[in-house]
C-alpha positions in Angstrom: 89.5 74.6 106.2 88.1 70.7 104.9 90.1 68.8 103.5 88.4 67.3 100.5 89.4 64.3 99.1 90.4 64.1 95.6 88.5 61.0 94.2 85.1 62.5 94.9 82.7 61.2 92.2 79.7 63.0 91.5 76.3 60.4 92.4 73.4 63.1 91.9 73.0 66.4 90.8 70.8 68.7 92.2 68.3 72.1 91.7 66.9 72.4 94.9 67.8 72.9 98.2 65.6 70.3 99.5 67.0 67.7 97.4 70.4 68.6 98.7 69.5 68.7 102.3 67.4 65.4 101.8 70.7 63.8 100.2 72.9 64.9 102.4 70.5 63.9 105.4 70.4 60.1 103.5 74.1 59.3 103.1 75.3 61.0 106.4 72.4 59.0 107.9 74.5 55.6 106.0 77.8 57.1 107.1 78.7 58.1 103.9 80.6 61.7 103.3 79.2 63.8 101.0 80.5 66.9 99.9 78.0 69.8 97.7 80.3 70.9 94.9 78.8 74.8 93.9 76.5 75.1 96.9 77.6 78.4 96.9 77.0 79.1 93.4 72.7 78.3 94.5 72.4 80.8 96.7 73.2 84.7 95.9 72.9 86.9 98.4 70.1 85.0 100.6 68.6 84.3 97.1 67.8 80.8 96.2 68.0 80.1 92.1 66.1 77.3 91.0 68.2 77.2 87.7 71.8 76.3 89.8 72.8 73.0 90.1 74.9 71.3 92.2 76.6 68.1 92.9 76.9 66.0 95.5 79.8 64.1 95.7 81.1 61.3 97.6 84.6 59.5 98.2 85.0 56.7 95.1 84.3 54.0 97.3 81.0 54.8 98.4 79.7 56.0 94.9 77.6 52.5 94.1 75.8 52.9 97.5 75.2 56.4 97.3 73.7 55.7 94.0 71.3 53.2 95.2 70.4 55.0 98.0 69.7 58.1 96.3 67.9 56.9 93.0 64.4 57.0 94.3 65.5 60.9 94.6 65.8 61.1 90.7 62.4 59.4 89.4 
C-alpha cells in the first residue's frame, strides 16, 4: 500500500495513455513524484477509453515546476 500525500495538486489532466506515461516519464526524470489520480477509471477490462481523464498530481511544492515542465504537453 502507497502512502499518498495529502497536498497533491493536480498540474495536467490527461486522455491518453501516452500523455500519462510521457508525464510521468518527465517529472520522475526531474525527481518529482507524481501520482495518476483515476488511472484505473482509463482502462476497463484491458480496454483503453479515450473519453477518461485523469490527473496527475504532484506534492504542493513541486506544482510550479511540474507545470512548466509539462506545458509544452498541453499546446
Amino acid at each position: 500500500m502507497k502512502l499518498i500525500p495529502e497536498d497533491l495538486v493536480t498540474v495536467l489532466e490527461a486522455g491518453n495513455e501516452g500523455m500519462v506515461a510521457v508525464a510521468k516519464s518527465i517529472l520522475e526524470s526531474a525527481d518529482i513524484p507524481c501520482f495518476v489520480n483515476g488511472e484505473e477509471l482509463q482502462e476497463l477490462s484491458g480496454i483503453a477509453l479515450d473519453f477518461s481523464f485523469v490527473e496527475i498530481q504532484v506534492p504542493s511544492k513541486h506544482a510550479k515546476e511540474a507545470r512548466k515542465l509539462l506545458e509544452h504537453l498541453t499546446k
